[in-house]
VOZA-718016 format. One record per atom (N, C-alpha, C, CB): residue in one letter; x, y, z. Coordinates in steps of 0.1 Angstrom, whole numbers, plus 5000, padded with zeros to 4 digits. Glycine has a CB too. Layout:
<rs>
- rest;X;Y;Z
- A;X;Y;Z .
...
</rs>
This chain:
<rs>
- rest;X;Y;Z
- X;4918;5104;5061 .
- X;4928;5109;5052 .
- X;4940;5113;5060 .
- X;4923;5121;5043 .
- X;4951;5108;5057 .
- X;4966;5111;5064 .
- X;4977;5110;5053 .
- X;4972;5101;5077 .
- X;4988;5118;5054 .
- X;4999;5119;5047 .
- X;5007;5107;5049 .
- X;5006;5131;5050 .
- X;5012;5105;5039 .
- X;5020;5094;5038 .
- X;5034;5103;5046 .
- X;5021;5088;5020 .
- X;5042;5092;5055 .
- X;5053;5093;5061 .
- X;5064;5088;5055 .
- X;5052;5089;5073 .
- X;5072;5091;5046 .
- X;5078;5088;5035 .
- X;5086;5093;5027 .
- X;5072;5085;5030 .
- X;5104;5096;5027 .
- X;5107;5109;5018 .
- X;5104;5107;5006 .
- X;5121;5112;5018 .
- X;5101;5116;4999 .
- X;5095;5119;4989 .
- X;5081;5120;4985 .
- X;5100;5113;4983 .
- X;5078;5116;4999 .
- X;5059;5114;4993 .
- X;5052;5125;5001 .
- X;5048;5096;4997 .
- X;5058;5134;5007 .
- X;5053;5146;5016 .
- X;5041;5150;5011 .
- X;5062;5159;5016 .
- X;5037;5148;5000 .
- X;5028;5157;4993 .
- X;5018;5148;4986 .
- X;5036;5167;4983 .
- X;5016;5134;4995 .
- X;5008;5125;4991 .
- X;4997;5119;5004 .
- X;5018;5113;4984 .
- X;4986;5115;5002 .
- X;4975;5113;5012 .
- X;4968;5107;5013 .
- X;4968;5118;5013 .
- X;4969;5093;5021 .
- X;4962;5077;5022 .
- X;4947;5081;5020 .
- X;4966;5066;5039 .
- X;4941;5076;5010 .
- X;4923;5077;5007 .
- X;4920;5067;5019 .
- X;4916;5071;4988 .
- X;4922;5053;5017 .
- X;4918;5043;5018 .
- X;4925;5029;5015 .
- X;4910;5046;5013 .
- X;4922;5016;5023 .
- X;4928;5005;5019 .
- X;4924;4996;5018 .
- X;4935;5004;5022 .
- X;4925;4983;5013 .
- X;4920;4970;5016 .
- X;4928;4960;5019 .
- X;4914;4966;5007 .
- X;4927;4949;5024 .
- X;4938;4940;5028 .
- X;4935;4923;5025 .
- X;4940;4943;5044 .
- X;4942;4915;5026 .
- X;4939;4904;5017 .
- X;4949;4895;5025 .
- X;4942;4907;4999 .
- X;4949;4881;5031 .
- X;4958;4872;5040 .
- X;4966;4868;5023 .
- X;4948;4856;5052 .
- X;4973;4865;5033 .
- X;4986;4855;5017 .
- X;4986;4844;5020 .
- X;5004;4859;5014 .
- X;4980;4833;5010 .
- X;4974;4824;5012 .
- X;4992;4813;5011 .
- X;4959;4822;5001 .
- X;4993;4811;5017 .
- X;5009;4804;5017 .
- X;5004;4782;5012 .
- X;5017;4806;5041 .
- X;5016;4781;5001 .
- X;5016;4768;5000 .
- X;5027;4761;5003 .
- X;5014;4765;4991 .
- X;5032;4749;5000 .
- X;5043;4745;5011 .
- X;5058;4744;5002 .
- X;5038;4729;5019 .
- X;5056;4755;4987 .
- X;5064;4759;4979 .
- X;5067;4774;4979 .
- X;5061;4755;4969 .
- X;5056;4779;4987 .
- X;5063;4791;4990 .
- X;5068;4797;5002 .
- X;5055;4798;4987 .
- X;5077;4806;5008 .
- X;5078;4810;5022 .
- X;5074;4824;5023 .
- X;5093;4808;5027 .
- X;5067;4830;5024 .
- X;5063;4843;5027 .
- X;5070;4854;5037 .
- X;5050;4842;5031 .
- X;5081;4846;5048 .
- X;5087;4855;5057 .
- X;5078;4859;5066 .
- X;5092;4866;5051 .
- X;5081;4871;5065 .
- X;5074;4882;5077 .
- X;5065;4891;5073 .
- X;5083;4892;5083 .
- X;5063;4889;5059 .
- X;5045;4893;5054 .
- X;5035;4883;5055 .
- X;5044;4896;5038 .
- X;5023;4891;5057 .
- X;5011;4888;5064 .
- X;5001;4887;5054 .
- X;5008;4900;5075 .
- X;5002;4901;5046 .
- X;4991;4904;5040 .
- X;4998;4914;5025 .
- X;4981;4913;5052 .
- X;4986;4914;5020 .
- X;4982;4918;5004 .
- X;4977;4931;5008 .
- X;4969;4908;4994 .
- X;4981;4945;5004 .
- X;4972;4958;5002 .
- X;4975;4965;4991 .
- X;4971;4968;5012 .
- X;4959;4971;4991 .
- X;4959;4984;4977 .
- X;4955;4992;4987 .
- X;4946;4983;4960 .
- X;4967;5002;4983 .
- X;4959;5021;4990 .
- X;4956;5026;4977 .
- X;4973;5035;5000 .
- X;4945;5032;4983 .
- X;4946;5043;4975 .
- X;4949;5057;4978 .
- X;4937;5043;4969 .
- X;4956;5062;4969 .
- X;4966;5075;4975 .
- X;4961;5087;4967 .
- X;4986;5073;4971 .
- X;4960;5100;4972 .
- X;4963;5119;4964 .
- X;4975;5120;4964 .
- X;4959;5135;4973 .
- X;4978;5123;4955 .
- X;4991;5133;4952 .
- X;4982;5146;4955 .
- X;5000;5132;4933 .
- X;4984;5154;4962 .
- X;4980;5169;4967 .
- X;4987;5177;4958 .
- X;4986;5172;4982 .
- X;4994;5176;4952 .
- X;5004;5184;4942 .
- X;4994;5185;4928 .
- X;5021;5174;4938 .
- X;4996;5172;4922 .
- X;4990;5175;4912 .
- X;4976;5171;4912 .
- X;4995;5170;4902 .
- X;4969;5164;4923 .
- X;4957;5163;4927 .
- X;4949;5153;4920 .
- X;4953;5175;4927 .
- X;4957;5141;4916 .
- X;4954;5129;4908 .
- X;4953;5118;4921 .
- X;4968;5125;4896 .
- X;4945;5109;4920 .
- X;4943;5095;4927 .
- X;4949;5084;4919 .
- X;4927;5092;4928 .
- X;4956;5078;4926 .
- X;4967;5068;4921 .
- X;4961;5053;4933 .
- X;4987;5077;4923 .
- X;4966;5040;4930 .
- X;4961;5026;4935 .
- X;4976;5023;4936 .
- X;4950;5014;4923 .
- X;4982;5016;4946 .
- X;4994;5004;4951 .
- X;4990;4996;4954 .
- X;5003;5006;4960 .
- X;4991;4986;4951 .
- X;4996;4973;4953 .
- X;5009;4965;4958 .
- X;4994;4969;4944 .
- X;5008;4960;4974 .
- X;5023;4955;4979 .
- X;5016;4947;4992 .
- X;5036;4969;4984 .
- X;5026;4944;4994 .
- X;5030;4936;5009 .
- X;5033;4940;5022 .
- X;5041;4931;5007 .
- X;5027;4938;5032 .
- X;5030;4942;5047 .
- X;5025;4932;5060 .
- X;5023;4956;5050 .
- X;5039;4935;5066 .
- X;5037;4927;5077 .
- X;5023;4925;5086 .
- X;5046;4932;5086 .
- X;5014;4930;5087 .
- X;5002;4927;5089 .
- X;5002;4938;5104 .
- X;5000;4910;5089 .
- X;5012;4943;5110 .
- X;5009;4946;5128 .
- X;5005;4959;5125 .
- X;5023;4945;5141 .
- X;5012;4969;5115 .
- X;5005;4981;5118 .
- X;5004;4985;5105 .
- X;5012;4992;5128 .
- X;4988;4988;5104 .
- X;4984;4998;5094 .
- X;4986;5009;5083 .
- X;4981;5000;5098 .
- X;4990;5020;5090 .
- X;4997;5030;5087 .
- X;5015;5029;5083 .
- X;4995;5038;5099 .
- X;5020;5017;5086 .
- X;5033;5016;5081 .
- X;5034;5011;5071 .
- X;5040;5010;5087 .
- X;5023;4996;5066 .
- X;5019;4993;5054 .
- X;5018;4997;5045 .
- X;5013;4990;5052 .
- X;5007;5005;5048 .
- X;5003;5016;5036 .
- X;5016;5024;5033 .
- X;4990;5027;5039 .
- X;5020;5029;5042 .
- X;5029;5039;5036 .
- X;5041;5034;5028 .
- X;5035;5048;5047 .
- X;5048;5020;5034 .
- X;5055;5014;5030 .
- X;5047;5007;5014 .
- X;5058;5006;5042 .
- X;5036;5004;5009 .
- X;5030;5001;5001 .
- X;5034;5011;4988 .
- X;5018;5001;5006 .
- X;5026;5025;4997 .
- X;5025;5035;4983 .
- X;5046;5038;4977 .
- X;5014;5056;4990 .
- X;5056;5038;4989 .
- X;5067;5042;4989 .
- X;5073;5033;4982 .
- X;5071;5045;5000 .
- X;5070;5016;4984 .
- X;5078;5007;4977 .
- X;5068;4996;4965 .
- X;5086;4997;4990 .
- X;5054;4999;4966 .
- X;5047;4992;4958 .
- X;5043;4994;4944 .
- X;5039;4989;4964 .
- X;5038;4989;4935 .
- X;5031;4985;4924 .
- X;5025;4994;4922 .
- X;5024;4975;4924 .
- X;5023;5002;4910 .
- X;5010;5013;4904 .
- X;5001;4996;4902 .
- X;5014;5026;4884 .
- X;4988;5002;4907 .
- X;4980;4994;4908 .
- X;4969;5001;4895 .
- X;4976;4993;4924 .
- X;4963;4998;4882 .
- X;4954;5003;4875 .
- X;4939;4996;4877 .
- X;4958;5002;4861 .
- X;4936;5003;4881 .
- X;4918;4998;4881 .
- X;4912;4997;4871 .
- X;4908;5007;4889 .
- X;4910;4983;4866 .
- X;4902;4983;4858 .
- X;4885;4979;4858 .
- X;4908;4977;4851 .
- X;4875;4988;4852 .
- X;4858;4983;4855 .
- X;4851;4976;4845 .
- X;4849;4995;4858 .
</rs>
């Protein structure tokens, strides 16, 4: 568990993540993303568990995610 590095998310806290390759076809160009992740994040504030879904370059971990929860997708889990 680590705080997200991120203005505005001071008060938010990486649970966990998964990661997924982006399967490229020869209609798409993917750039400088690597990979597919869901974090899952605390808000420490109101003390709710929240899921993102986004995109990251694949080299470092901790930038993803943070960059994930800061610029990505409410992710809803459905069972």
């Amino acid at each position: 568990m680590r705080k997200v590095n991120a203005v505005g998310f001071e008060n938010v806290v990486v649970l966990s993540s998964i990661w997924f390759p982006i399967c490229v076809y020869s209609y798409a160009n993917k750039g400088d993303l690597s990979t597919i992740g869901i974090v899952k994040a605390k808000d420490t504030f109101t003390d709710t568990i929240k899921y993102y879904i986004g995109v990251g370059k694949g080299e470092n971990q901790q930038f993803d995610e943070d960059l994930i929860v800061a610029g990505g997708v409410r992710f809803i889990l459905i069972l």
